[in-house]
C-alpha positions, 0 to 999 in steps of 0.5 A: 134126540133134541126135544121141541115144543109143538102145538096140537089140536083138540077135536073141536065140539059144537052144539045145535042153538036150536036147542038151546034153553035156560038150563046148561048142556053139555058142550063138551063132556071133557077137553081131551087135553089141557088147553092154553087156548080156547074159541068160542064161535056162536053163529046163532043170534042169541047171547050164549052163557059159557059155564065150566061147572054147569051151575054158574055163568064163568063167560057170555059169547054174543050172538053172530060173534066169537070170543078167545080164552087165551091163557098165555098170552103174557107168559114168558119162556120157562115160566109158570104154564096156565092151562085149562086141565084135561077133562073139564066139561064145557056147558051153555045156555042161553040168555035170552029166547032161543034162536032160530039156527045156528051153532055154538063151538068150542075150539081149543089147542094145547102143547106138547113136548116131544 
């Protein structure tokens, strides 16, 4: 049987902005699998703190907008595959005061051999 390569993905996770404080929350406890992309989409009108490991600022999503983490973007064909690994949780916070509505998203893809 022929193998092929195929994209999935992840359930995608989201977090009410309301609730949103200067301390991280837990976006996403775990990506389901590895991923080699990754969107961010906040609809709330505060800038959003993105963290991996919850202590630390790793990336910033501004408000009304929406960021792509796309890991393979110069990748060749049988070269090394840059992936977030399974597992690794997603945090926010905010930057400045809370807004008055809206969510943040996490968004995500990975590959499968079949």
């Amino acid at each position: 049987m022929p193998r092929s390569n195929r994209i999935l993905a992840n359930t995608f996770t989201y977090f009410d902005a309301t609730l949103l404080d200067a301390d991280y929350q837990i976006l996403d406890p775990g990506i389901p699998e590895p991923v080699f992309y990754m969107k961010f989409i906040n609809t709330s009108t505060v800038n959003v703190f993105i963290s991996f490991d919850g202590v630390y600022p790793h990336d910033i999503v501004l408000a009304q907008s929406n960021f792509e983490l796309y890991l393979q973007a110069n990748a060749q064909p049988r070269s090394d595959i840059a992936l977030i690994k399974r597992g690794t949780p997603v945090y926010v916070a905010m930057e400045t005061t809370p807004g008055k509505g809206g969510d943040i998203y996490v968004i995500s893809y990975y590959y499968v051999t079949i």
